[in-house]
DRENTORKOL-3810 file (N, C-alpha, C; in nm, 4 decimals):
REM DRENTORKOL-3810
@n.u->12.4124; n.v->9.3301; n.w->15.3782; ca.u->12.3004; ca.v->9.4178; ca.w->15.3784; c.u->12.3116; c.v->9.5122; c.w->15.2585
@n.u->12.2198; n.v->9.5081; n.w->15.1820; ca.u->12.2106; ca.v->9.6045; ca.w->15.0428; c.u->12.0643; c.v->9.6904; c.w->15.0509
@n.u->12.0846; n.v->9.7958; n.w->14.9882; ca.u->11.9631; ca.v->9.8453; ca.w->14.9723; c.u->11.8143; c.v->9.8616; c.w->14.8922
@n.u->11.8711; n.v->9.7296; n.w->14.7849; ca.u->11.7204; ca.v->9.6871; ca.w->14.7306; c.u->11.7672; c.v->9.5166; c.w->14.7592
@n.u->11.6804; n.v->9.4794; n.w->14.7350; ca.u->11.6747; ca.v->9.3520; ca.w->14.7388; c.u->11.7033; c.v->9.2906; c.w->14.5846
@n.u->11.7010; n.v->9.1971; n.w->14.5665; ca.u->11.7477; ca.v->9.1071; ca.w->14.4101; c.u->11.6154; c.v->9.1706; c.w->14.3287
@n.u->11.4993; n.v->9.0942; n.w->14.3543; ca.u->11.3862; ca.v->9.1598; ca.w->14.2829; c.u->11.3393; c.v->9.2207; c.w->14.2498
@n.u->11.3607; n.v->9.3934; n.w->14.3613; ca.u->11.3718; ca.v->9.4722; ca.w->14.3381; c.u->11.4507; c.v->9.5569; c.w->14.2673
@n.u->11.5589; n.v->9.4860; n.w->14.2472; ca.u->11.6494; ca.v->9.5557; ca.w->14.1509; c.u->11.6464; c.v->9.4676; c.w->14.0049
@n.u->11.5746; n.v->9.3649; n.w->13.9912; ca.u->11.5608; ca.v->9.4004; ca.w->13.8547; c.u->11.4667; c.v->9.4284; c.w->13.7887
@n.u->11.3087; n.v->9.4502; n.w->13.8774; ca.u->11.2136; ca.v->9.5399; ca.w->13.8234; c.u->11.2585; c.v->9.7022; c.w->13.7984
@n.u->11.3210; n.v->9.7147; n.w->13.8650; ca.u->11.3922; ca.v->9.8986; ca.w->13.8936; c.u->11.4798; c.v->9.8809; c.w->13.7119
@n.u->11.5742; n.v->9.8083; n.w->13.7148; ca.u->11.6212; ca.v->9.7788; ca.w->13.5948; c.u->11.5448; c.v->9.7518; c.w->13.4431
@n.u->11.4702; n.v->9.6500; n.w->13.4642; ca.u->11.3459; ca.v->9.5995; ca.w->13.3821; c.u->11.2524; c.v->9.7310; c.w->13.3390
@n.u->11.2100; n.v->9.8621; n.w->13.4024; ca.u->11.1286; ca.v->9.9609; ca.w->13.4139; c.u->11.1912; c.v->10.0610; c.w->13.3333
@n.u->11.3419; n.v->10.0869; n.w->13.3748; ca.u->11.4206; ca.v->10.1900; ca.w->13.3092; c.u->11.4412; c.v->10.1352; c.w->13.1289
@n.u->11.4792; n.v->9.9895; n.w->13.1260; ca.u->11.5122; ca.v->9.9573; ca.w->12.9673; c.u->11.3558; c.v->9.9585; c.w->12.8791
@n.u->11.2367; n.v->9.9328; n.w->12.9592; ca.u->11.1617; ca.v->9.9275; ca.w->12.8758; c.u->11.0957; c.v->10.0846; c.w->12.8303
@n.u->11.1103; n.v->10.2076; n.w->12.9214; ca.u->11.1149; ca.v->10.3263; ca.w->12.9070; c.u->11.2311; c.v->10.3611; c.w->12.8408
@n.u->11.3702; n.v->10.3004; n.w->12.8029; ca.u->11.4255; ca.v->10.3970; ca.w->12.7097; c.u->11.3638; c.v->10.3452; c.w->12.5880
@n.u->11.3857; n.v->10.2321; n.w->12.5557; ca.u->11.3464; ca.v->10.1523; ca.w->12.4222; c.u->11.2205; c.v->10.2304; c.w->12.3760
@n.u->11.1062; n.v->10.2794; n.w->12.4864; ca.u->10.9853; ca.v->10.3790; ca.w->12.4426; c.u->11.0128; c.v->10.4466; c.w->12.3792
@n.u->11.1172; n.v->10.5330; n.w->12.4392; ca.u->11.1671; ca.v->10.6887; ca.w->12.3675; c.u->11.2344; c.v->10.6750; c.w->12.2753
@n.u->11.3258; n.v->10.5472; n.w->12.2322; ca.u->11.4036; ca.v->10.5383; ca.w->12.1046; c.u->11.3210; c.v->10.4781; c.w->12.0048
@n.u->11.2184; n.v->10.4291; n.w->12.0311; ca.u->11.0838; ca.v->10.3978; ca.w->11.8839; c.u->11.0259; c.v->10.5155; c.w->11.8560
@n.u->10.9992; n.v->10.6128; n.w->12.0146; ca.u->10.9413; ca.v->10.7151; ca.w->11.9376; c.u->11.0055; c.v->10.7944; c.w->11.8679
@n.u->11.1388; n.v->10.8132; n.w->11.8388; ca.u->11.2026; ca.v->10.9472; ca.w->11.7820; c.u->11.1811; c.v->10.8636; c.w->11.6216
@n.u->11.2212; n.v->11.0284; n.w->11.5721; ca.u->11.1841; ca.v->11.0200; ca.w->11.3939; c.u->11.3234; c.v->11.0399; c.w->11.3293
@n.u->11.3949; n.v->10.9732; n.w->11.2377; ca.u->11.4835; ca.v->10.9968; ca.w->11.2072; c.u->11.5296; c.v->11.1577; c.w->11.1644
@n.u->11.6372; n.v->11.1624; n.w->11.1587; ca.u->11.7034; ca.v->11.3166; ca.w->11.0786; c.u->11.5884; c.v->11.3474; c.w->10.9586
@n.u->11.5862; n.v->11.4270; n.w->10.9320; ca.u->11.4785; ca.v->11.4950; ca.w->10.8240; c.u->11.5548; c.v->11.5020; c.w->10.6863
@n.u->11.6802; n.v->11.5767; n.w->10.7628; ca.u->11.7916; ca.v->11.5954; ca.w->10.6124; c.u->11.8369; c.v->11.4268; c.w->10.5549
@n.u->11.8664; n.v->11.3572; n.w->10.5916; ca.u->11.8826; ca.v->11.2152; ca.w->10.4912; c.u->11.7653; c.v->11.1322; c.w->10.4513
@n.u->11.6587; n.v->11.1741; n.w->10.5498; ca.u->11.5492; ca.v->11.0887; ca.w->10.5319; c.u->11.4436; c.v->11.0445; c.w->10.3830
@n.u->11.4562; n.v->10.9246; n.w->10.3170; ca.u->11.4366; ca.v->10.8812; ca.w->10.2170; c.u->11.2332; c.v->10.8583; c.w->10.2755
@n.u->11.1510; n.v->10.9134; n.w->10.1397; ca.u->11.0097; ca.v->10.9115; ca.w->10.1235; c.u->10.9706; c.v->10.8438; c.w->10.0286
@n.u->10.8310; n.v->10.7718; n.w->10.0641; ca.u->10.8311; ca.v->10.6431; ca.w->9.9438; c.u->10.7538; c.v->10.8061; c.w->9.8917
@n.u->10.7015; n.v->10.7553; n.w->9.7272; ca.u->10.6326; ca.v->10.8708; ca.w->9.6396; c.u->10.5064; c.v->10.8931; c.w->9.6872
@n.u->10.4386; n.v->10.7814; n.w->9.7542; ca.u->10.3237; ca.v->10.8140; ca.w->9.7706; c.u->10.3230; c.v->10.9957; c.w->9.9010
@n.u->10.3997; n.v->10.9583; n.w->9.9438; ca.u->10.4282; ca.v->11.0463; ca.w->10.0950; c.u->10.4946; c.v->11.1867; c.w->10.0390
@n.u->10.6225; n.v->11.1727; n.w->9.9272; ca.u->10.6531; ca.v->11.2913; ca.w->9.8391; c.u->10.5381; c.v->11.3586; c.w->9.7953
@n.u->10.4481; n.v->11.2929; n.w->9.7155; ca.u->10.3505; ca.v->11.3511; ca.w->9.6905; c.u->10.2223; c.v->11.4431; c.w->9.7553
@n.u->10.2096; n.v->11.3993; n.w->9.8431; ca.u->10.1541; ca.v->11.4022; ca.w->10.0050; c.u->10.1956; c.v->11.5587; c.w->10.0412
@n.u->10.2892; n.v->11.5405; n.w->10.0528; ca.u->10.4318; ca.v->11.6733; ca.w->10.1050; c.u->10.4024; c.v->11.7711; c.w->9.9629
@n.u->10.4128; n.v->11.7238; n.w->9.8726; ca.u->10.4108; ca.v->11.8584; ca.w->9.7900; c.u->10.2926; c.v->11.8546; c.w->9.7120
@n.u->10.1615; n.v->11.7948; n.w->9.7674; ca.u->10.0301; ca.v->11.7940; ca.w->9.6921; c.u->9.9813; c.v->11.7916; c.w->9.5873
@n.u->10.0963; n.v->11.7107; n.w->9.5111; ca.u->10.0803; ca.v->11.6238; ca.w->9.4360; c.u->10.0316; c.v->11.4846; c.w->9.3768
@n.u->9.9647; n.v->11.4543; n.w->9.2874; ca.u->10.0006; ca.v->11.3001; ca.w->9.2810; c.u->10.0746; c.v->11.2330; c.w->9.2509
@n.u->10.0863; n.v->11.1168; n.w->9.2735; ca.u->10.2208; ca.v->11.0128; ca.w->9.2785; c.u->10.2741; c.v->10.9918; c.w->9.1250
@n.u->10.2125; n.v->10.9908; n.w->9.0313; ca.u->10.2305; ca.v->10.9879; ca.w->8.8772; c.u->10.2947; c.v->11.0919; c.w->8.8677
@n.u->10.2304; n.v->11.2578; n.w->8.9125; ca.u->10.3363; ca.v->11.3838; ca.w->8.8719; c.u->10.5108; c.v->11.3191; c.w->8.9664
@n.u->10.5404; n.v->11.2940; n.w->9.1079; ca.u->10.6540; ca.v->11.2363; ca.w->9.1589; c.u->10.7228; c.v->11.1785; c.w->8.9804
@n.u->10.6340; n.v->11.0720; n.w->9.0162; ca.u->10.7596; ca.v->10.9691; ca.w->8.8895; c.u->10.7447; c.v->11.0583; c.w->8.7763
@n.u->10.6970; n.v->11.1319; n.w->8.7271; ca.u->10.7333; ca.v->11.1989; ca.w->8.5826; c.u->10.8477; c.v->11.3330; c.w->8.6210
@n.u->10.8570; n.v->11.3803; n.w->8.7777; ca.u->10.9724; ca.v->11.4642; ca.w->8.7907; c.u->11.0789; c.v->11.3718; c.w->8.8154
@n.u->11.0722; n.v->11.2827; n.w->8.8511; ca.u->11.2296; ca.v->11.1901; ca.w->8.8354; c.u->11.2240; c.v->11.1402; c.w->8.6987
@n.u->11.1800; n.v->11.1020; n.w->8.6052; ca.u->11.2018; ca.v->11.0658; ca.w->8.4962; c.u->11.2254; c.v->11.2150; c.w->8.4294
@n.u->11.1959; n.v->11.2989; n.w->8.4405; ca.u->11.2699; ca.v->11.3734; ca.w->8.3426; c.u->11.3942; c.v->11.4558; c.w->8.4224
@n.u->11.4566; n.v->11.3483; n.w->8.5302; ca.u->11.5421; ca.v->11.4465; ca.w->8.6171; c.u->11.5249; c.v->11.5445; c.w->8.6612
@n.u->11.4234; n.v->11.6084; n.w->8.6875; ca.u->11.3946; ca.v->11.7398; ca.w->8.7778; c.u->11.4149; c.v->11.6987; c.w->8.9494
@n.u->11.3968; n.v->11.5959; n.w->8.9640; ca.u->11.3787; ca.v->11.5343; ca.w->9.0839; c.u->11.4861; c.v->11.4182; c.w->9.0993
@n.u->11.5498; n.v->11.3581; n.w->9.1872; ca.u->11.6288; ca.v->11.2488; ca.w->9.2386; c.u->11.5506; c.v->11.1592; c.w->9.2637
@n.u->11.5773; n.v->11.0653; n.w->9.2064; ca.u->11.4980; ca.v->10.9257; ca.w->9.2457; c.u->11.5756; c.v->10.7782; c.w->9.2710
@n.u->11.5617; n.v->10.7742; n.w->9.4109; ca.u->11.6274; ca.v->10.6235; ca.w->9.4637; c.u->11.5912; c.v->10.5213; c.w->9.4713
@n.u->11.6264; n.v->10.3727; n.w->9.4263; ca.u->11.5450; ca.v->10.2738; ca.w->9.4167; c.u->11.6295; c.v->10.1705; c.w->9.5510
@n.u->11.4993; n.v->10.1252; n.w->9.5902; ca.u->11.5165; ca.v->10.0089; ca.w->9.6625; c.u->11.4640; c.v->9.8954; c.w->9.6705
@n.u->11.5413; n.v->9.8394; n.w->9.5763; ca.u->11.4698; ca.v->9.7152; ca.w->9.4751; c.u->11.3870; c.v->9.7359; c.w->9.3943
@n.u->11.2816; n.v->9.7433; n.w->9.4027; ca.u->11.1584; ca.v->9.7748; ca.w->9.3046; c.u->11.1184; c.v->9.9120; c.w->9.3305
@n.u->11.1306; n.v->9.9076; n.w->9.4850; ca.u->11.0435; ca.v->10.0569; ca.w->9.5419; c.u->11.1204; c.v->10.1878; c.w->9.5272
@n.u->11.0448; n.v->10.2713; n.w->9.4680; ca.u->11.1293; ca.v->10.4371; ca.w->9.4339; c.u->11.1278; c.v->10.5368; c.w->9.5101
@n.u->11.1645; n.v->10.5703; n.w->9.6217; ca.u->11.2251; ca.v->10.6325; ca.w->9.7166; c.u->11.2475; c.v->10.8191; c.w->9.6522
@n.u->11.2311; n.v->10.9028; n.w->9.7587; ca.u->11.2963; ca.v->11.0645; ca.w->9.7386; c.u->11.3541; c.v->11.1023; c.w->9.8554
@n.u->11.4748; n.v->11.1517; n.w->9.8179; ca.u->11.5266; ca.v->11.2319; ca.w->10.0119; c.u->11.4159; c.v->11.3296; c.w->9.9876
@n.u->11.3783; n.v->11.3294; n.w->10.1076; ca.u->11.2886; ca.v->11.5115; ca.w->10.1663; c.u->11.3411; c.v->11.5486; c.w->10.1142
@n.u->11.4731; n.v->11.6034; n.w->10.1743; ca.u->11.5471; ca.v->11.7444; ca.w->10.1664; c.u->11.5954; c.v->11.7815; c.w->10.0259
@n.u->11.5915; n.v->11.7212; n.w->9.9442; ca.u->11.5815; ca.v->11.6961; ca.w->9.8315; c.u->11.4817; c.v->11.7503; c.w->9.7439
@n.u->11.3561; n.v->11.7090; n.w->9.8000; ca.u->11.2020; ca.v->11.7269; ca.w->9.7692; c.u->11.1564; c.v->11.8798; c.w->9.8339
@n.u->11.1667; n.v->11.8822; n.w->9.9327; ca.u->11.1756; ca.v->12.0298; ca.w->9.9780; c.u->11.2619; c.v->12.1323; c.w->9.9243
@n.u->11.3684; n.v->12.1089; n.w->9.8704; ca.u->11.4600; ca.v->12.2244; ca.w->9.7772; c.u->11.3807; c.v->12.2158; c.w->9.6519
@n.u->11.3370; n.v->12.1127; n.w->9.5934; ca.u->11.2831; ca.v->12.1540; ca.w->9.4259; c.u->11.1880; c.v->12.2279; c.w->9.4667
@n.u->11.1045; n.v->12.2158; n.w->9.5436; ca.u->10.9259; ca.v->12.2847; ca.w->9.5873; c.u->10.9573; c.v->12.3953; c.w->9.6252
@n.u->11.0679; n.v->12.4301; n.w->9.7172; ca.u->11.0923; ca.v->12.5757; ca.w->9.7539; c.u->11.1749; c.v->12.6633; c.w->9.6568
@n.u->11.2210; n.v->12.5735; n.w->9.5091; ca.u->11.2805; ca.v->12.6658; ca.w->9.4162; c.u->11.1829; c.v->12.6890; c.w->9.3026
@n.u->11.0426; n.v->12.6211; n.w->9.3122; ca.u->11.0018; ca.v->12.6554; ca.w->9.2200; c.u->10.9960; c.v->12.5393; c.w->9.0832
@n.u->10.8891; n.v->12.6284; n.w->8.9567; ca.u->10.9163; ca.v->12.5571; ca.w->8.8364; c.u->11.0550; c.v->12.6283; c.w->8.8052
@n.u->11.0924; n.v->12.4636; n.w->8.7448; ca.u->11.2757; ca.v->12.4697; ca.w->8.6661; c.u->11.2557; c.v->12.5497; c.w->8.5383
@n.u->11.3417; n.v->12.6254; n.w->8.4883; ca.u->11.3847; ca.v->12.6822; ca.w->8.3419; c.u->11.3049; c.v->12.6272; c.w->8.2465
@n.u->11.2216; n.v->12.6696; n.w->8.1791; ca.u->11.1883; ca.v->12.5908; ca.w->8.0583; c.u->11.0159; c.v->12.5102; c.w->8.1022
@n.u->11.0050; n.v->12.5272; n.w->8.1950; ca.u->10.8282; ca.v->12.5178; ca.w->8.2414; c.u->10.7989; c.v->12.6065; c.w->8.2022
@n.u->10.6636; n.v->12.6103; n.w->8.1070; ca.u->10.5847; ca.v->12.6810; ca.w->8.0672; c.u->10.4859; c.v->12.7452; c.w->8.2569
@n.u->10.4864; n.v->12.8794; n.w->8.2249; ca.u->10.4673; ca.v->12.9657; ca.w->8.3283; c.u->10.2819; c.v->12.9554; c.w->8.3517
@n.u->10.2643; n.v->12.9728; n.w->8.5005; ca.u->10.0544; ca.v->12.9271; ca.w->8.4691; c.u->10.0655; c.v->12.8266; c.w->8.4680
@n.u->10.1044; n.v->12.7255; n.w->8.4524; ca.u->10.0898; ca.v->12.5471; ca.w->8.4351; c.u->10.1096; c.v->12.4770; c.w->8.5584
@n.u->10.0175; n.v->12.3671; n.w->8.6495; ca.u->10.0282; ca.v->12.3193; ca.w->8.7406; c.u->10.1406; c.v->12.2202; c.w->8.7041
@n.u->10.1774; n.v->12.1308; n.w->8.8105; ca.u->10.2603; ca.v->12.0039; ca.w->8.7960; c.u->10.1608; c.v->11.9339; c.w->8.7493
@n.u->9.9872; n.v->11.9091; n.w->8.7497; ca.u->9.9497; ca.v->11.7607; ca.w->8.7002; c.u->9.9021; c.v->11.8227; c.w->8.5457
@n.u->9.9070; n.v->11.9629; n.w->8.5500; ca.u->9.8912; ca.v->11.9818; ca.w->8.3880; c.u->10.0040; c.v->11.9749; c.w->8.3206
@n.u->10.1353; n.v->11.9767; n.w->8.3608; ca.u->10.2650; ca.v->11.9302; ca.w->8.2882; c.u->10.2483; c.v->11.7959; c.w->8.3012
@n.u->10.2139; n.v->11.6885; n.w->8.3956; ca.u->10.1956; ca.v->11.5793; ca.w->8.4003; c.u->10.1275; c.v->11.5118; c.w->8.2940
@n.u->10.0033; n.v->11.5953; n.w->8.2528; ca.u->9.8883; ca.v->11.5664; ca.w->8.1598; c.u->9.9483; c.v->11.5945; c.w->8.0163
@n.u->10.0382; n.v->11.6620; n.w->8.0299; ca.u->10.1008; ca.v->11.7417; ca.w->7.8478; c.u->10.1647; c.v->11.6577; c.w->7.8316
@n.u->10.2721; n.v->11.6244; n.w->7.8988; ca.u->10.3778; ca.v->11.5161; ca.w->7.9360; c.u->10.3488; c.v->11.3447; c.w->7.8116
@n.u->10.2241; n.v->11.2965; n.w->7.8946; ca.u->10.1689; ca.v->11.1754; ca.w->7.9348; c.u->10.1048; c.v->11.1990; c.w->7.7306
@n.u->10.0511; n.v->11.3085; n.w->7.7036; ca.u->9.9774; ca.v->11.2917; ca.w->7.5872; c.u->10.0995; c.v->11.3053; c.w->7.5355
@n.u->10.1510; n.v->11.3794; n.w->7.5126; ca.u->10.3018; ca.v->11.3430; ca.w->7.4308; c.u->10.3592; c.v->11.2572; c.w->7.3980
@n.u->10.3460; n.v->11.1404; n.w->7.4881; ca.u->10.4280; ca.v->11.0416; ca.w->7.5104; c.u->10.3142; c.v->10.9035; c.w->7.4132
@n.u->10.1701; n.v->10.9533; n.w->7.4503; ca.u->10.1017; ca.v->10.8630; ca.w->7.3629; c.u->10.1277; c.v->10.8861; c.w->7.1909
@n.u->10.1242; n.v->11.0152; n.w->7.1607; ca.u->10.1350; ca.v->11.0023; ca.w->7.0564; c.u->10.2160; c.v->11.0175; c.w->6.9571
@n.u->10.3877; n.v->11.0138; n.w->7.0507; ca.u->10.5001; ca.v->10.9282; ca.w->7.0274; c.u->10.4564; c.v->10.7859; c.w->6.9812
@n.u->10.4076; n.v->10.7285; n.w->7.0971; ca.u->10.3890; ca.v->10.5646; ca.w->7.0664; c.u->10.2956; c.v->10.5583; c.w->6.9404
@n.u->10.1869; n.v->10.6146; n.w->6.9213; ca.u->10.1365; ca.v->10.6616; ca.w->6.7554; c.u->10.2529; c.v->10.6113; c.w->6.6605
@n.u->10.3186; n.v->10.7128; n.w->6.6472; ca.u->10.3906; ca.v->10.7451; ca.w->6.5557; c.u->10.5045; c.v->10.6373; c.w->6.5213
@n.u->10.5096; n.v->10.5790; n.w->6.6082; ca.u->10.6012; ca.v->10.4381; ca.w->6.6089; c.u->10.5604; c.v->10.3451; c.w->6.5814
@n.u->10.4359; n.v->10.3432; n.w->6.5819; ca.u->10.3320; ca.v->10.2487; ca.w->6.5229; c.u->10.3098; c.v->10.2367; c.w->6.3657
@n.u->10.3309; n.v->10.3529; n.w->6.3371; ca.u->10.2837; ca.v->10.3504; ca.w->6.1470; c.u->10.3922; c.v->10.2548; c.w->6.0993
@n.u->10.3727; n.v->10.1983; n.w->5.9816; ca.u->10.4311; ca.v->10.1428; ca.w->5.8943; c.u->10.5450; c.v->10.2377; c.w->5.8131
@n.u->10.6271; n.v->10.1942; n.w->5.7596; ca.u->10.6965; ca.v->10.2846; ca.w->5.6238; c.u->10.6493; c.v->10.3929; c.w->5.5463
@n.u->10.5614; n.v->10.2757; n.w->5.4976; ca.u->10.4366; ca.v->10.3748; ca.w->5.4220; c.u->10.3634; c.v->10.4968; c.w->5.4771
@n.u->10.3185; n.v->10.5392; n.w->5.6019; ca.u->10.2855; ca.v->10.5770; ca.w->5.6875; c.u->10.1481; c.v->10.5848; c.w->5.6436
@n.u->10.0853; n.v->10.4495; n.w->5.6593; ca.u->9.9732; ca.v->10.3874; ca.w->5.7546; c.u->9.9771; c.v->10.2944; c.w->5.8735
@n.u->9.8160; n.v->10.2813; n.w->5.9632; ca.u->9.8777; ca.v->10.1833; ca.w->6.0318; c.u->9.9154; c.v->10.0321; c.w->6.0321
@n.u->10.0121; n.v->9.9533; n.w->6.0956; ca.u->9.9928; ca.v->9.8546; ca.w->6.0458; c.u->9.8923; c.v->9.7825; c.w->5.9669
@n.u->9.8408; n.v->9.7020; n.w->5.8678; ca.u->9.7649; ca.v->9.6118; ca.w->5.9205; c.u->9.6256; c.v->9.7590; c.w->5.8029
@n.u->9.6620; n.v->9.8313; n.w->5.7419; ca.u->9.5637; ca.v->9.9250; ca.w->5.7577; c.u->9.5442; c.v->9.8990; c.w->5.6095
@n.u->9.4224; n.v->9.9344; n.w->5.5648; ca.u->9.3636; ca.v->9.9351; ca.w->5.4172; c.u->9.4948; c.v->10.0531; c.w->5.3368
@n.u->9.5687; n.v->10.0001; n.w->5.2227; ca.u->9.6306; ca.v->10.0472; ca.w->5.1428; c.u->9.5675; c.v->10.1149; c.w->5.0544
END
């Protein structure tokens, strides 16, 4: 003589595993290790995803790759935003207007790499 029967004890069983497994999908990992694709960094610090990759390319920011995809810890992302522009940011300037200074800079680098010896452009009436 027992006090559930077979069936009853493994719906009773069956009920409890599928209610923990609930509660362990719903939790959110730790905050402090937790890795953000850029789109979501950006998101978080109301930014766009282009300003993200131009603060990891000039190292202001940590940037983790996983395989192709470029990853930020939060906590990471939340210390640069709560310290502010770094040393040497021009003061008044958003992140997508450093983004924008940045980006023209960089075109007309590639300009300049373009001229010939002579300094015309390739290919250009002498």
């Amino acid at each position: 003589m027992s006090l559930f029967n077979e069936t009853e004890l493994r719906e009773l069983i069956r009920d409890e595993i599928r209610s923990t497994i609930r509660q362990e999908l719903g939790k959110k990992p730790a905050t402090a290790g937790e890795f953000v694709s850029v789109a979501d960094a950006a998101q978080i610090a109301s930014v766009t995803t282009q300003t993200i990759r131009v603060w990891v390319r000039e190292g202001r920011l940590n940037g983790y790759h996983a395989g192709r995809v470029l990853r930020v810890r939060r906590s990471e992302l939340e210390a640069f935003l709560a310290n502010g522009p770094s040393p040497g940011t021009p003061a008044g300037m958003s992140p997508e207007e450093l983004a924008d200074r940045r980006f023209r800079q960089r075109q007309a680098t590639g300009r300049e790499r373009r001229m010939c010896a002579h300094g015309r452009p390739p290919g250009g009436a002498p």
